[in-house]
MDAnalysis code that builds the backbone (N, CA, C; Angstrom):
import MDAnalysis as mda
import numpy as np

u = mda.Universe.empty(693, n_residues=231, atom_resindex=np.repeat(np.arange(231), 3), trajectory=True)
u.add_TopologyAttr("name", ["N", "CA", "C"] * 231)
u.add_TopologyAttr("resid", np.arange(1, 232))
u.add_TopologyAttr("resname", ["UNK", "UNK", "UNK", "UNK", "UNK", "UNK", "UNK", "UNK", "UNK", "UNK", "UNK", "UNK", "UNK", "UNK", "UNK", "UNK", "UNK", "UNK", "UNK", "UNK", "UNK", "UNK", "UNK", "UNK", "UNK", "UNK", "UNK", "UNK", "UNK", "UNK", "UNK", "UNK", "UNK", "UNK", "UNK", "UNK", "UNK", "UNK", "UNK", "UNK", "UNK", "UNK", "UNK", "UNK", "UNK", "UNK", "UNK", "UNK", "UNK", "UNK", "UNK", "UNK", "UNK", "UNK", "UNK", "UNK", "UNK", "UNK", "UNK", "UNK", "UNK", "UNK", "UNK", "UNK", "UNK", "UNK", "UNK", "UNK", "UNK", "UNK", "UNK", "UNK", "UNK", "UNK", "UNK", "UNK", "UNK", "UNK", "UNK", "UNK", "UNK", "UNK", "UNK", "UNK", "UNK", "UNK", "UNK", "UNK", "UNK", "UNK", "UNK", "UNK", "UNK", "UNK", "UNK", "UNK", "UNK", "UNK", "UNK", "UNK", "UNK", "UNK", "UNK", "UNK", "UNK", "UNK", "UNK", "UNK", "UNK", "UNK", "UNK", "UNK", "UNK", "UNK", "UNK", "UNK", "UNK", "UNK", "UNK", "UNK", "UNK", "UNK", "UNK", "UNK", "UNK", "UNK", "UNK", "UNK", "UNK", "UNK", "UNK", "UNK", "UNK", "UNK", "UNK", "UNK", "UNK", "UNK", "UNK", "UNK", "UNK", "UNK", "UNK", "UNK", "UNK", "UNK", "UNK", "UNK", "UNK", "UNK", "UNK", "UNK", "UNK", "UNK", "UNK", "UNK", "UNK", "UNK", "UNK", "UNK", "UNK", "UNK", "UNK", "UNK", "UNK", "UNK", "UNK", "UNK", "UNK", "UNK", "UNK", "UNK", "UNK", "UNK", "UNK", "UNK", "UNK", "UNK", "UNK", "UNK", "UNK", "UNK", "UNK", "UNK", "UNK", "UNK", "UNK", "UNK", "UNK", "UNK", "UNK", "UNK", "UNK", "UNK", "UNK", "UNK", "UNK", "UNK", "UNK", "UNK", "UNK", "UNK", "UNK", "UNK", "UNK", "UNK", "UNK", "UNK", "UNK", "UNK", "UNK", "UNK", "UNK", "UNK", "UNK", "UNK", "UNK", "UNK", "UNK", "UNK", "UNK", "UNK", "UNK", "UNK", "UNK", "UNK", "UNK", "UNK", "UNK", "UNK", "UNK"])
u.atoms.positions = np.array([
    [119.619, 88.639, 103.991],
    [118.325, 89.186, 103.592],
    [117.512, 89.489, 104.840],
    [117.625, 90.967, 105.696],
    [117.244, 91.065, 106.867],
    [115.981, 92.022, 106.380],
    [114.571, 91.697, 107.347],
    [113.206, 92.318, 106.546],
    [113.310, 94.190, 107.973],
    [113.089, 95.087, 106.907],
    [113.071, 96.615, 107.232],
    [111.793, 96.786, 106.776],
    [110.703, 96.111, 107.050],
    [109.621, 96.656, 106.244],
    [109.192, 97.934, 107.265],
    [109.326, 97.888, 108.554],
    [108.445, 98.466, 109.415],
    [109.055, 100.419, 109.705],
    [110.047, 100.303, 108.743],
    [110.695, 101.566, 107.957],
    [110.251, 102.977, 107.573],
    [109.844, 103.566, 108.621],
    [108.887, 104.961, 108.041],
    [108.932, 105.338, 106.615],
    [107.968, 105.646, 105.918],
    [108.267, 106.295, 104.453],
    [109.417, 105.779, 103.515],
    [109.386, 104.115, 104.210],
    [110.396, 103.335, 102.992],
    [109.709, 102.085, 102.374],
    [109.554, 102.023, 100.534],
    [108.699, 101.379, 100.012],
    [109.352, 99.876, 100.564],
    [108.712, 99.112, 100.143],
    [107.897, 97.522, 100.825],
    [108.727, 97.150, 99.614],
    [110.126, 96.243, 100.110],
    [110.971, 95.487, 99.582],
    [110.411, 93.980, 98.956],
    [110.037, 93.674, 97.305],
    [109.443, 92.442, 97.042],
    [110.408, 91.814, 96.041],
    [110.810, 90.593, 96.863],
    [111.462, 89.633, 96.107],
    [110.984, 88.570, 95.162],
    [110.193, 88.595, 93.672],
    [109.546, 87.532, 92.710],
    [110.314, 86.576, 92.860],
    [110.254, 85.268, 93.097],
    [111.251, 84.410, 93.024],
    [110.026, 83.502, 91.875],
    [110.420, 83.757, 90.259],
    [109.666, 83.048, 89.211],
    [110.384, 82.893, 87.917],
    [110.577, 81.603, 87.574],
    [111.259, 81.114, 86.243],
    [110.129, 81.306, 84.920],
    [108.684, 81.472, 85.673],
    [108.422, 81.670, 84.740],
    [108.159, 83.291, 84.082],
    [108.616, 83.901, 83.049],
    [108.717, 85.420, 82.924],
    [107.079, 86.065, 82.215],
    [106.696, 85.109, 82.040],
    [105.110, 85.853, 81.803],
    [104.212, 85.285, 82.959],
    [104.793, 85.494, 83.852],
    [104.383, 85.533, 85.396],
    [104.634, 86.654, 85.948],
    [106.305, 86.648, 86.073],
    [107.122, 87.861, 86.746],
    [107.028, 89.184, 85.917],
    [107.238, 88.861, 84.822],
    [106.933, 90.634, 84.475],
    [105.875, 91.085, 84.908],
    [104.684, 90.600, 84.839],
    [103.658, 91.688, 85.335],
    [103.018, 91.648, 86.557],
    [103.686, 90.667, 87.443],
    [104.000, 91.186, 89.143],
    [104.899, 91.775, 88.700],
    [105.665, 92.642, 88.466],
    [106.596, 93.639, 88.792],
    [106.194, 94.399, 88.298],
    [105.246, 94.999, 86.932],
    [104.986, 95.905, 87.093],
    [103.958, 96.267, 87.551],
    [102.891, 95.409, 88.090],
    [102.008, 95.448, 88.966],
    [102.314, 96.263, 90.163],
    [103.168, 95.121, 91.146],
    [103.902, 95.717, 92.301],
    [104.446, 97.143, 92.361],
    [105.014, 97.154, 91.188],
    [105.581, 98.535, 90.994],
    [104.905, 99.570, 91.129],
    [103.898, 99.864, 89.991],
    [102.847, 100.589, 90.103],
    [102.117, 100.926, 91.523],
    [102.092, 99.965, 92.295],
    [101.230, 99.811, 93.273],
    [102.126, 100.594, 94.520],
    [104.152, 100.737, 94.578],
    [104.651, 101.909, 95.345],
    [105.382, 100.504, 95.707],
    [105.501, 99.362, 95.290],
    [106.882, 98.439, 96.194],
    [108.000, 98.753, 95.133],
    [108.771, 98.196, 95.914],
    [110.256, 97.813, 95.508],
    [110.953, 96.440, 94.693],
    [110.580, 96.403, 93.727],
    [110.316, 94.644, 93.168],
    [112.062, 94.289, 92.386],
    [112.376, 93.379, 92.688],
    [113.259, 92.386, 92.318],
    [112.724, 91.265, 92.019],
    [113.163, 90.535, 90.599],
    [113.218, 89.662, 90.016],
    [113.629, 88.719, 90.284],
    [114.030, 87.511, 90.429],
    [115.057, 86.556, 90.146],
    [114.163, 85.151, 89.668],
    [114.943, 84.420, 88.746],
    [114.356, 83.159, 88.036],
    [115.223, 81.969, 88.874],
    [115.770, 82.100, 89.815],
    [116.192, 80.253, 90.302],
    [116.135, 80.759, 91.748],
    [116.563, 79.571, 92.519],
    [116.471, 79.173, 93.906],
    [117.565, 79.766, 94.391],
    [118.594, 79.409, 93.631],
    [120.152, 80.328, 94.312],
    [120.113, 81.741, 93.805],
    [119.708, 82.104, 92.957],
    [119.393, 83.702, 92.961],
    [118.793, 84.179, 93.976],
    [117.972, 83.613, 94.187],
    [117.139, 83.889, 95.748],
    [117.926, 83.879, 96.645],
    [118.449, 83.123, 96.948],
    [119.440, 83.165, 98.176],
    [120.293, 83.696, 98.231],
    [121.148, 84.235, 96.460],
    [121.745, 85.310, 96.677],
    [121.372, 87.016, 97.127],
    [120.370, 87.053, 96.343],
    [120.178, 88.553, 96.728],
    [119.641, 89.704, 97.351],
    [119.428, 90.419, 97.239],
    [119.760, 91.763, 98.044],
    [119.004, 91.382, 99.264],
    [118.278, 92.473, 100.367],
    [117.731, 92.387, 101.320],
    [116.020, 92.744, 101.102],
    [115.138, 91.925, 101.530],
    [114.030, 91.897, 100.900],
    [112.734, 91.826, 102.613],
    [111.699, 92.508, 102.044],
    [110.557, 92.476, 103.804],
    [109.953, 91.127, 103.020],
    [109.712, 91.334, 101.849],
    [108.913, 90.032, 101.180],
    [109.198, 89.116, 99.893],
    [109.015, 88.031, 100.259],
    [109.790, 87.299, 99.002],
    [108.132, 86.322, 98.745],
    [108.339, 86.175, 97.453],
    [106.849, 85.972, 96.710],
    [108.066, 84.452, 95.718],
    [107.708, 83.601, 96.738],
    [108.295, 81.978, 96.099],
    [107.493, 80.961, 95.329],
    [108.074, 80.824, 94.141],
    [107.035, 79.545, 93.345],
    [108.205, 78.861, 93.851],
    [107.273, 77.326, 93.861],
    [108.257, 76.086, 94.108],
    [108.632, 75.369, 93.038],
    [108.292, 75.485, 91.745],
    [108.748, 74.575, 90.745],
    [109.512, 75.750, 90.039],
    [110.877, 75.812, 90.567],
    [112.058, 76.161, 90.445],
    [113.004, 75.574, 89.224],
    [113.670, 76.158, 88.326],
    [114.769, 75.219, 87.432],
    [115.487, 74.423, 88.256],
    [116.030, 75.083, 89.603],
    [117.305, 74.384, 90.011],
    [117.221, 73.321, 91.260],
    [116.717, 74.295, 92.430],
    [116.296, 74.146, 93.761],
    [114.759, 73.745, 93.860],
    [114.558, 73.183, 94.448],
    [113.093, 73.100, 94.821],
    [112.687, 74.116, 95.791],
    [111.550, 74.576, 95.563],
    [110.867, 75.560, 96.612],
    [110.922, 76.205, 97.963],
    [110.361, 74.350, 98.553],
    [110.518, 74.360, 99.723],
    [111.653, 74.547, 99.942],
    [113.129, 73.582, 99.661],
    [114.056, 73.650, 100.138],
    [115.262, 75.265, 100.233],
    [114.783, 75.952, 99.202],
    [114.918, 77.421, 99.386],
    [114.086, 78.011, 100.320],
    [112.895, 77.841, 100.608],
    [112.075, 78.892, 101.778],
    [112.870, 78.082, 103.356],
    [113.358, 77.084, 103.316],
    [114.032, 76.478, 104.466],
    [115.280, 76.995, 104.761],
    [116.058, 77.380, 103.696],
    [117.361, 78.456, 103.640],
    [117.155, 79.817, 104.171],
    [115.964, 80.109, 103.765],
    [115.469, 81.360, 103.539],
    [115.267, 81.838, 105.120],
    [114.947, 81.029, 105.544],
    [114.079, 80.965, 107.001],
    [115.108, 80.525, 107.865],
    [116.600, 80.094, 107.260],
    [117.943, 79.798, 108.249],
    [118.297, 81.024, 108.738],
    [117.951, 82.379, 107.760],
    [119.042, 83.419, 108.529],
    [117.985, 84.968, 107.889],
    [117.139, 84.570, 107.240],
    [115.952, 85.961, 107.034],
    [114.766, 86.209, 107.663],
    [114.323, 87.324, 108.030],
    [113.139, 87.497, 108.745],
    [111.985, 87.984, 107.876],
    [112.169, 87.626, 106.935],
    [111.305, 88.276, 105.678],
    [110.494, 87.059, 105.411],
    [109.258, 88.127, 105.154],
    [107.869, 87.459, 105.113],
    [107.915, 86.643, 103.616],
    [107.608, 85.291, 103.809],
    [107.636, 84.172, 102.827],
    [106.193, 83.907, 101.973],
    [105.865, 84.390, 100.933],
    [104.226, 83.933, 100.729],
    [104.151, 82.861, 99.462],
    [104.277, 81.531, 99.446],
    [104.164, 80.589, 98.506],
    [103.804, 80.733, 97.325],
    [103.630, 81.452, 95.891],
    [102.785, 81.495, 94.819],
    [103.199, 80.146, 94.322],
    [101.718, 79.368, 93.870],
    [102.595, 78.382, 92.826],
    [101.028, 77.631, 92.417],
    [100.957, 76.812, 91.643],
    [99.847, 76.154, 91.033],
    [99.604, 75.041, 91.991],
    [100.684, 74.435, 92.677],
    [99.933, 73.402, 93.781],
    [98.947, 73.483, 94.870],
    [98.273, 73.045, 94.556],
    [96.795, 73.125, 95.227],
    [96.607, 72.169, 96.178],
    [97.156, 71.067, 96.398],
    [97.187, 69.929, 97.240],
    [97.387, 70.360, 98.879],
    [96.303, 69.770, 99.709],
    [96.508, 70.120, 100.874],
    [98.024, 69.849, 101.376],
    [98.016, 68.790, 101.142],
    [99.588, 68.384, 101.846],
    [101.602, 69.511, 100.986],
    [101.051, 70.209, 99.872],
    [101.739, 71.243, 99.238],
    [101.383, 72.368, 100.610],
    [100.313, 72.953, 100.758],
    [100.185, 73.693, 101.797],
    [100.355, 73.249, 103.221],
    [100.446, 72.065, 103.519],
    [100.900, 72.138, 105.076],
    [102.309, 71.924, 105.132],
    [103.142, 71.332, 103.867],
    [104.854, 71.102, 103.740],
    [105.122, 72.703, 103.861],
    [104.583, 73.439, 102.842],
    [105.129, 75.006, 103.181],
    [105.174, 75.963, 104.028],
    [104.292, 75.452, 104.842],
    [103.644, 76.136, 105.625],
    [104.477, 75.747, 107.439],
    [104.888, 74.386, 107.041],
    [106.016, 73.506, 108.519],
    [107.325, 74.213, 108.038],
    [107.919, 73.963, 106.938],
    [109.034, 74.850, 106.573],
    [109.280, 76.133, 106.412],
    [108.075, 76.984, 106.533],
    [108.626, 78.059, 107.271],
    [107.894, 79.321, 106.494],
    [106.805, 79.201, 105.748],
    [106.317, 80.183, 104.634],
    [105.480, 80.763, 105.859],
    [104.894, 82.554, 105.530],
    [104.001, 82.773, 106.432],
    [102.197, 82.662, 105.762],
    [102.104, 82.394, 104.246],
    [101.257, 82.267, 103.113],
    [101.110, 81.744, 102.357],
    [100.339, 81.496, 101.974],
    [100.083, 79.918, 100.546],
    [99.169, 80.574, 99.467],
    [99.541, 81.036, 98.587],
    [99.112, 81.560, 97.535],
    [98.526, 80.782, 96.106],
    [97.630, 80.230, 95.663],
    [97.081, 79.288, 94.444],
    [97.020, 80.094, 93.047],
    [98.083, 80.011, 92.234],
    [97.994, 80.034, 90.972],
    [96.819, 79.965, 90.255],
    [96.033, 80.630, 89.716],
    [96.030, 81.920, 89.098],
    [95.087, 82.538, 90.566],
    [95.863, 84.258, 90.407],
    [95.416, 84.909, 91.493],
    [95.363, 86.203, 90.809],
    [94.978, 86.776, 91.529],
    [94.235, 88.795, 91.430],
    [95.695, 89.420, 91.792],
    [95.880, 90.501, 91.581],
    [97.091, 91.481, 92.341],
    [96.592, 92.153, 93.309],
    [95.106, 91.962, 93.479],
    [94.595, 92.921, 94.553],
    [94.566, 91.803, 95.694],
    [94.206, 90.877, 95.457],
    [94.225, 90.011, 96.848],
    [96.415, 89.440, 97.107],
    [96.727, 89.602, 95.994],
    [98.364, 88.744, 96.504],
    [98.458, 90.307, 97.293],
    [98.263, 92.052, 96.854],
    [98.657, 92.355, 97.530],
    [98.193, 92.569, 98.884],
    [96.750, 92.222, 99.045],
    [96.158, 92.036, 100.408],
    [97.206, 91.352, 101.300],
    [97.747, 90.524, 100.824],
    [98.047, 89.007, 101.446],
    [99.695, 89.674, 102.208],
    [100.274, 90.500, 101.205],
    [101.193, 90.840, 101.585],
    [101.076, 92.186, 102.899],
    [100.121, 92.825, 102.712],
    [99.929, 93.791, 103.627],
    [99.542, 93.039, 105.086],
    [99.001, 91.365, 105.126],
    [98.272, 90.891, 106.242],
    [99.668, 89.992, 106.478],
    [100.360, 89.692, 105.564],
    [101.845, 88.913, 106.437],
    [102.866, 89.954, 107.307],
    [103.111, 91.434, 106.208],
    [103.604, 92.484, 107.284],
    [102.796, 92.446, 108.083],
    [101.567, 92.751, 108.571],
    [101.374, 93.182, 109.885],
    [101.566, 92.409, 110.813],
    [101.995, 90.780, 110.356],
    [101.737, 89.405, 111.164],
    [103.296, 89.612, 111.501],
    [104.772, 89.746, 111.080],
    [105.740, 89.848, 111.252],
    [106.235, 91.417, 111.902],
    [105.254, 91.904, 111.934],
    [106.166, 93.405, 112.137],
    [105.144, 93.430, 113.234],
    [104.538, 93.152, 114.440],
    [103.978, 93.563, 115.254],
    [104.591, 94.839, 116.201],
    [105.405, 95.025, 115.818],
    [105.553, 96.510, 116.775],
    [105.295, 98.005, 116.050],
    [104.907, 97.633, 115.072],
    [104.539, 98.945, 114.230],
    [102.935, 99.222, 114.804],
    [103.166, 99.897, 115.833],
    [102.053, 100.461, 116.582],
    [101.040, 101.627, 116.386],
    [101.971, 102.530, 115.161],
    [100.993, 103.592, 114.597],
    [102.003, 104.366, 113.302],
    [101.030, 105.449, 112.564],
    [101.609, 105.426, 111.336],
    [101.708, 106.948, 111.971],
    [102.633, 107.710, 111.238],
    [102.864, 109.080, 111.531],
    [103.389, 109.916, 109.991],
    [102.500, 110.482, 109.848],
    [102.237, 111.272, 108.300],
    [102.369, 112.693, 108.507],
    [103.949, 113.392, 108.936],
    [103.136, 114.582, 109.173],
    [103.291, 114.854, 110.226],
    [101.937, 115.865, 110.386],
    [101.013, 116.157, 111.342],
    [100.279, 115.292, 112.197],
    [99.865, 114.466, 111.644],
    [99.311, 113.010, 111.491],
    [99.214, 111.529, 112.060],
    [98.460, 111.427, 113.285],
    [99.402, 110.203, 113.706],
    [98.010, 109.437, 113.583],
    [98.021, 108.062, 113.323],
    [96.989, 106.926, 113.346],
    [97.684, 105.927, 114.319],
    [96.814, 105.443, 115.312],
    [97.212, 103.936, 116.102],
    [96.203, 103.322, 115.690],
    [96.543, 102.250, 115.329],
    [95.276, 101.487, 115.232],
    [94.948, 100.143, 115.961],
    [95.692, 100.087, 117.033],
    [95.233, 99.495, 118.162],
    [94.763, 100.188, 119.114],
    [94.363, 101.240, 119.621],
    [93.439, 102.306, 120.013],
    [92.681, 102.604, 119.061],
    [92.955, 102.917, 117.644],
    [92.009, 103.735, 116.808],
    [91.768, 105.132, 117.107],
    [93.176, 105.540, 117.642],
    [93.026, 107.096, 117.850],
    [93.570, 108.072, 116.580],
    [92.735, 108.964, 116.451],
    [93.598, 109.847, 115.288],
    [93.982, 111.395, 116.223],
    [95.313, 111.790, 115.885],
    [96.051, 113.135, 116.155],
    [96.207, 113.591, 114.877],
    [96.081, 115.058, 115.476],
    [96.370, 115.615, 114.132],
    [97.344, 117.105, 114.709],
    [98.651, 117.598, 115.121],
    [99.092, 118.326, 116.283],
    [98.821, 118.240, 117.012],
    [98.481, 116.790, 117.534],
    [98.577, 116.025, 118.939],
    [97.319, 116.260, 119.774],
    [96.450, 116.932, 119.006],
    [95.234, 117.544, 119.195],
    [93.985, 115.988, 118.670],
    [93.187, 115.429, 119.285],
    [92.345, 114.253, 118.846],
    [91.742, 114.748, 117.951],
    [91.252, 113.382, 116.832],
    [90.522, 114.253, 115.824],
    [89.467, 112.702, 115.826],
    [88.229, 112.870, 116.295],
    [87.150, 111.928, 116.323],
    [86.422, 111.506, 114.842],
    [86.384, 110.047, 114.732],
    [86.238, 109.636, 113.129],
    [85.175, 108.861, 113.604],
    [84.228, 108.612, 112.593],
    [83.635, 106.860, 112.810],
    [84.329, 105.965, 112.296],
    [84.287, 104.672, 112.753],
    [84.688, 103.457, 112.499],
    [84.855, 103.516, 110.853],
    [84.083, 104.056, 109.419],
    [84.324, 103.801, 108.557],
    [85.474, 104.994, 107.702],
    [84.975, 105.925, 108.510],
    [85.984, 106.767, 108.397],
    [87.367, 106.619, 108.384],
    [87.518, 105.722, 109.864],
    [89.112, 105.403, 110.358],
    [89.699, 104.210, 109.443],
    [88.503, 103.109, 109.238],
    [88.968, 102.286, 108.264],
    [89.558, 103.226, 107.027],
    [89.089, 103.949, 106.360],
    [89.581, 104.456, 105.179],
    [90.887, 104.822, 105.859],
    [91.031, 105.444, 106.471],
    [92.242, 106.554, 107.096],
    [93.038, 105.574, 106.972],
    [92.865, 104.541, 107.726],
    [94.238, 103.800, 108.200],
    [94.427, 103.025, 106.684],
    [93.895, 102.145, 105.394],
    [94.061, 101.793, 104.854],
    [95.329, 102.831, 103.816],
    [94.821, 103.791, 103.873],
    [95.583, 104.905, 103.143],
    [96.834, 105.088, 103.624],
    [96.818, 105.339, 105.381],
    [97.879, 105.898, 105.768],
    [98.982, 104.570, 105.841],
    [98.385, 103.686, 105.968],
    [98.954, 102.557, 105.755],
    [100.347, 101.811, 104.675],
    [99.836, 102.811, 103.481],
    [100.992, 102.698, 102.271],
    [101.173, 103.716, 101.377],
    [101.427, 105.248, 102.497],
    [101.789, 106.521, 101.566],
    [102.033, 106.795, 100.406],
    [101.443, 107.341, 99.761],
    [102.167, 107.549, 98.238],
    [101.626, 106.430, 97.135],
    [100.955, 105.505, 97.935],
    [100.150, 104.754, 96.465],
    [98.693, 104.872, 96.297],
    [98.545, 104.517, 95.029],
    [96.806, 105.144, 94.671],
    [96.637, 103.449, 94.700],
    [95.304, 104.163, 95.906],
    [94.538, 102.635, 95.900],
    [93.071, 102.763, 95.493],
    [92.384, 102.133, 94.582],
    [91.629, 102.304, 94.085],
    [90.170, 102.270, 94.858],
    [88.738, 102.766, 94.016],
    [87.980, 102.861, 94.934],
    [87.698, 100.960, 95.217],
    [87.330, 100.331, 94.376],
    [87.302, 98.674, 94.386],
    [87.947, 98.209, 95.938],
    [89.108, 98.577, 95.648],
    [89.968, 97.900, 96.596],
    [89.709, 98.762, 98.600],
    [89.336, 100.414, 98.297],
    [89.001, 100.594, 99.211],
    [87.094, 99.624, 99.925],
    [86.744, 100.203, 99.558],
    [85.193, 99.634, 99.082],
    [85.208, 97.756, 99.963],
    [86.083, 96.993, 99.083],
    [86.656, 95.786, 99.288],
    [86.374, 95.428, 100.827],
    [87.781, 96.507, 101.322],
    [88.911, 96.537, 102.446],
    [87.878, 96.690, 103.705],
    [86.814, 98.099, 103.090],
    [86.486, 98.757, 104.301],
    [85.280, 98.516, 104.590],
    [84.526, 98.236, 103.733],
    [82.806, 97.225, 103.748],
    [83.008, 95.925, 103.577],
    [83.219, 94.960, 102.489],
    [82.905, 93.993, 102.231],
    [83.302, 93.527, 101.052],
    [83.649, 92.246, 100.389],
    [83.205, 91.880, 99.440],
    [82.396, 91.961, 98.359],
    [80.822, 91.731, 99.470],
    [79.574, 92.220, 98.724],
    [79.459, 92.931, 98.545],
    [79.656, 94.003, 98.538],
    [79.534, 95.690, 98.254],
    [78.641, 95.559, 97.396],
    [77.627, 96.075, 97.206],
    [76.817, 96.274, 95.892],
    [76.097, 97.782, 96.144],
    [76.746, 98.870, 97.041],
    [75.929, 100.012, 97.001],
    [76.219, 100.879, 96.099],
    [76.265, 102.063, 96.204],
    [76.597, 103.265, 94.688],
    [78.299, 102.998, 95.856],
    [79.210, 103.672, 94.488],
    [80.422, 103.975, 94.947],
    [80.578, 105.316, 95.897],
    [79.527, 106.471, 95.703],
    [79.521, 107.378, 96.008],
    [79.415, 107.687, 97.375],
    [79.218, 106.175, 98.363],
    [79.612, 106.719, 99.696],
    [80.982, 106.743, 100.062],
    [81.905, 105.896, 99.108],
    [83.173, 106.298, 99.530],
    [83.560, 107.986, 99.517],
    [83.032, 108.814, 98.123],
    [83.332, 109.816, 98.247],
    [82.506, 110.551, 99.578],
    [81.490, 110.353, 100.011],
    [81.323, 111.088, 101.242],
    [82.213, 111.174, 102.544],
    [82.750, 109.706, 102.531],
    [83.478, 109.301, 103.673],
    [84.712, 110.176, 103.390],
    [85.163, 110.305, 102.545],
    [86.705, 110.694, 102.470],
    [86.154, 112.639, 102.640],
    [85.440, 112.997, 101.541],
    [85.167, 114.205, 101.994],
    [84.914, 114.653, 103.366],
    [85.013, 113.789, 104.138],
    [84.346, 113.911, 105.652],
    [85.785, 113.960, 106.172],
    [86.354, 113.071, 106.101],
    [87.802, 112.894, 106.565],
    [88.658, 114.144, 106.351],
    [88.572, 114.772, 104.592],
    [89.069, 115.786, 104.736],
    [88.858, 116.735, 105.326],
    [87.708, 117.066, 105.691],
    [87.067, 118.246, 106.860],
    [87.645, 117.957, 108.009],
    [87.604, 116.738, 108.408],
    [87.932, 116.520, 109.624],
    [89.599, 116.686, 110.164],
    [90.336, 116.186, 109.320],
    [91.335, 116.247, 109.308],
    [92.303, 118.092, 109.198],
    [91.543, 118.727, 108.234],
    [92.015, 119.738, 108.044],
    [93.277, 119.992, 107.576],
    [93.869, 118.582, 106.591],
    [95.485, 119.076, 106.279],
    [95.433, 119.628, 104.690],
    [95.329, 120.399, 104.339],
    [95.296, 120.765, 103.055],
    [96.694, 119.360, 101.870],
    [95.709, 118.999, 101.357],
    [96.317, 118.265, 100.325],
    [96.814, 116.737, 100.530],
    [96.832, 116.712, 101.852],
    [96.753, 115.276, 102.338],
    [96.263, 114.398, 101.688],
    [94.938, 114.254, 101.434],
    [94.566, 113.180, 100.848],
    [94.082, 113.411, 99.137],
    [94.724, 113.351, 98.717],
    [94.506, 112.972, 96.898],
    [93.396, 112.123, 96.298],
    [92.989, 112.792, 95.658],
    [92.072, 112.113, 94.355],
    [92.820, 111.825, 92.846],
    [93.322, 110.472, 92.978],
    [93.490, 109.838, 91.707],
    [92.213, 109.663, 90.780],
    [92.124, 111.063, 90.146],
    [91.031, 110.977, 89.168],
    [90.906, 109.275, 88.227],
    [90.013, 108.621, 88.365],
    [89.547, 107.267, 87.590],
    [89.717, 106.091, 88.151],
    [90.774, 106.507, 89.313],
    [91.033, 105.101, 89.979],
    [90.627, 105.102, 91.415],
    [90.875, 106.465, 92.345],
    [90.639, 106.586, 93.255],
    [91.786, 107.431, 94.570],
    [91.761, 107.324, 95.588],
    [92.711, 108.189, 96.504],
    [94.227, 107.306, 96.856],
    [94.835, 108.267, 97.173],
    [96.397, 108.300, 98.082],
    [96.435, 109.407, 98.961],
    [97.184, 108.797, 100.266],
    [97.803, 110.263, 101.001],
    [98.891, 110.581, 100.463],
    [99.346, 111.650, 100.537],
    [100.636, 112.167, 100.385],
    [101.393, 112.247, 101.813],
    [102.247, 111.796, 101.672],
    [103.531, 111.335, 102.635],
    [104.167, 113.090, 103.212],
    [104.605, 113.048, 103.961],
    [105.350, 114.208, 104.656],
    [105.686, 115.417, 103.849],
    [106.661, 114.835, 103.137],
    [107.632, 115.233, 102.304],
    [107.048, 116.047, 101.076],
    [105.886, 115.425, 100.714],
    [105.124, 115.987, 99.607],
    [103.903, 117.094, 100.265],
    [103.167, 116.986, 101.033],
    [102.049, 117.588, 101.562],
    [102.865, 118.781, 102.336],
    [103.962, 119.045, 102.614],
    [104.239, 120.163, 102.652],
    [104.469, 120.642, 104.396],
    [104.001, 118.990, 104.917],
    [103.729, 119.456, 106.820],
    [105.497, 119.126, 107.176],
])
């Protein structure tokens, strides 16, 4: 199970490891929806059997195996990001998982918008050489915070680039305005939604790629990936 997350224009490999199925079904179709790649499995040795995964999403109260002792297997010969889901709440549950080898500790009952936060902040913690995104025409670093667009600079503000990079970040999925809003202000957010639409309308001017960036009428934007936008 070797992790490829850092894979140009290849969806984000997620391994459910949950016995319980009105858990796992709707992380998967959650995940799904959202542009990953989701696999199932209900025991500890299923886990360890299968396929090749960037992220494996482990409860520890397992039928067969215990938790930990699978994320310790897991962590013998995979480089794939480990994030704990499970109802144990006990400090000492989070520092055992956390010595054996998890990169996240996740508390039963949770949002899909924050597990998938969580997963976007363990890739970037394991994949540190993914230095910039390239869409295209299109290039984002975001350790400079430079944007190209035919290699030509294209000058953003800071909230601007936040949007940019959140987007360019996971091609091809609609992320909602909530979750932009969230990401790129705050928590507190309590202003009209309607400066997101300024910001992005700005971006599209700025940018100049015809069709690049999408409006998911009700939910909110996606870029379109290479292949689709036509560059």
């Amino acid at each position: 199970m070797t992790s490829n997350a850092a894979v140009a224009d290849q969806p984000v490999r997620v391994l459910v490891v949950e016995d319980d199925e009105g858990i796992a079904s709707p992380l998967r179709r959650g995940l799904s929806r959202s542009g990953y790649a989701v696999q199932t499995v209900a025991s500890g040795r299923a886990a360890l059997e299968a396929g090749p995964a960037d992220v494996v999403l482990l409860d520890l109260g397992l039928p067969d195996l215990d938790g930990l002792e699978v994320c310790r297997r897991l962590r013998a010969y995979s480089d794939a990001a480990v994030i704990v889901v499970t109802v144990r709440s006990a400090e000492g549950d989070r520092v055992a998982a956390l010595d054996d080898g998890a990169d996240d500790y996740l508390v039963k009952p949770f949002g899909l918008a924050e597990l998938e936060a969580r997963i976007r902040a363990v890739l970037r913690r394991v994949n540190p050489g993914r230095t910039h995104y390239t869409v295209g025409l299109l290039t984002v670093d975001p350790r400079t915070r430079r944007v190209t667009v035919g290699g030509a600079e294209v000058p953003l503000t800071p909230k601007e680039f936040d949007i940019l990079e959140c987007l360019v970040a996971d091609p091809g999925r609609a992320i909602s305005r909530h979750e932009l809003l969230t990401r790129v202000w705050d928590d507190n957010w309590y202003g009209p939604t309607r400066v997101l639409d300024v910001h992005v309308a700005a971006l599209r001017r700025k940018l100049a790629i015809d069709g690049l960036i999408e409006t998911v009428y009700g939910h909110g934007f996606r870029l379109i990936p290479a292949a689709e936008s036509g560059n």
